[in-house]
C-alpha positions as CSV (number, residue, x, y, z in Angstrom):
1,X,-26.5,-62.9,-6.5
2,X,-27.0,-61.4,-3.1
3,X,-26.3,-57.2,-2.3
4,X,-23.3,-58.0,-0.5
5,X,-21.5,-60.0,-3.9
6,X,-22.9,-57.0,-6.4
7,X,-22.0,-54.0,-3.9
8,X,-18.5,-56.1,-3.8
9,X,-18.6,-56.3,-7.6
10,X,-19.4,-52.7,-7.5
11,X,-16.6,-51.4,-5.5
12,X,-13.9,-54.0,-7.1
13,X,-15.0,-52.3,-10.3
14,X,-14.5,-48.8,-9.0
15,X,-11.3,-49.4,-7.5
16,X,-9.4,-50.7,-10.8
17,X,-11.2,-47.8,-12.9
18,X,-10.0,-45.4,-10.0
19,X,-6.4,-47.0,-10.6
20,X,-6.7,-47.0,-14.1
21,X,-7.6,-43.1,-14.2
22,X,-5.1,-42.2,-12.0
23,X,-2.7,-44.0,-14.3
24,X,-4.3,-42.8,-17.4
25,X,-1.5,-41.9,-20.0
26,X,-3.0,-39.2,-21.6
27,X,-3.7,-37.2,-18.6
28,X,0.1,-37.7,-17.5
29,X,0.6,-36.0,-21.1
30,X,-1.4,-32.9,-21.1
31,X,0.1,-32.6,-17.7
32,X,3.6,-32.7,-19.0
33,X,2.7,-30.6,-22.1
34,X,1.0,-27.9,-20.0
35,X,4.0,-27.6,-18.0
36,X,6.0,-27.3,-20.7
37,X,4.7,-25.2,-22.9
38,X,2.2,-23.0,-21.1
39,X,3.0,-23.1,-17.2
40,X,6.9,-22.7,-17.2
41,X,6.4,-19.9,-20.3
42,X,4.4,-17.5,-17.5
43,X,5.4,-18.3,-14.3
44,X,8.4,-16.6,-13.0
45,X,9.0,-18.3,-9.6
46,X,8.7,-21.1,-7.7
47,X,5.0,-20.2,-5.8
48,X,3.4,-19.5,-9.2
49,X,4.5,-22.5,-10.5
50,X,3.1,-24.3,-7.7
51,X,-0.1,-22.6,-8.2
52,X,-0.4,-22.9,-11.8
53,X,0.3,-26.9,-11.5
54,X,-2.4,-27.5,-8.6
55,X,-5.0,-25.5,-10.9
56,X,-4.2,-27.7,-13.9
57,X,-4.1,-31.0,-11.1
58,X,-7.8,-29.9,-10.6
59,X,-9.2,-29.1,-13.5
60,X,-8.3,-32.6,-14.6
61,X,-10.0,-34.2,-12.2
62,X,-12.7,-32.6,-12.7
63,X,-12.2,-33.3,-16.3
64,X,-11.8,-37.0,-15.3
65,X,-14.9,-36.5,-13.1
66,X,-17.2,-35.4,-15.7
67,X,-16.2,-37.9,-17.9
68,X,-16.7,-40.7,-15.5
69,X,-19.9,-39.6,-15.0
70,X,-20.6,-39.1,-18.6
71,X,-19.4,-42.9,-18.8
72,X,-22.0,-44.3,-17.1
73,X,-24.6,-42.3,-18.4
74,X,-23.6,-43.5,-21.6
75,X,-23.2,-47.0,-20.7
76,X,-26.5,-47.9,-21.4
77,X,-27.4,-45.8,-24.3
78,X,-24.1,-47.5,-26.4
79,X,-24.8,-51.1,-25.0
80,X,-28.3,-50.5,-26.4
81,X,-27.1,-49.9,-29.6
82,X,-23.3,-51.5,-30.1
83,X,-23.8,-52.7,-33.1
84,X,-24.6,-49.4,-35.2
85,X,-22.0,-47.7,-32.8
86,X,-19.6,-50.0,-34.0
87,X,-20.1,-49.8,-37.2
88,X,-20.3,-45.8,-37.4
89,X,-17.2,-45.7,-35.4
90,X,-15.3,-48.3,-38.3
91,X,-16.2,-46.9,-40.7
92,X,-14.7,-43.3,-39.0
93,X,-11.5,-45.2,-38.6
94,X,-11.5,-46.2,-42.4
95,X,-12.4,-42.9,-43.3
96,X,-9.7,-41.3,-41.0
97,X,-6.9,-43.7,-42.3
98,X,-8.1,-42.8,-45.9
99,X,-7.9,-38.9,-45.9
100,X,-4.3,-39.1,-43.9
101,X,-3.2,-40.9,-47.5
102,X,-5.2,-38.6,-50.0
């Protein structure tokens, strides 16, 4: 493969992740449920509300940030070991799905 094809690969790849964070559910959520509960609760007027809503806007992207970043630091250390991660991670799940019946 030649450095234009991988920094092509490279920037295809960012550009759907990009999409998919923007998209990402559970940040449209906690956006919702902050409004709701916490943001409309204190704020008495329109400006406040405004200002309330671009600090939460920008704390999750930082959030998103960080965790981007965390990502692909990550990357490598769970592809290095899948397997056990896998497995430790299952046998969560069971665990989980267990205790919500006992």
């Amino acid at each position: 493969m030649s450095v234009d094809e991988d920094e092509s690969k490279a920037y295809q790849s960012f550009k759907s992740v990009f999409l998919i964070q923007i998209f990402n559910m559970k940040s449209l959520l906690i956006f919702i449920t902050l409004l709701g509960a916490f943001i409309m609760q204190i704020a008495d007027d329109l400006v406040t509300t405004i200002i309330y809503m671009a600090i939460t806007v920008i704390v999750g992207w930082l959030y998103l940030l960080i965790w981007g970043f965390a990502g692909s630091f990550l990357k490598d250390l769970l592809n290095k070991y899948d397997l056990p991660f896998r497995i430790v991670m299952s046998l969560l799940l069971v665990y989980s799905a267990i205790s919500i019946f006992l």
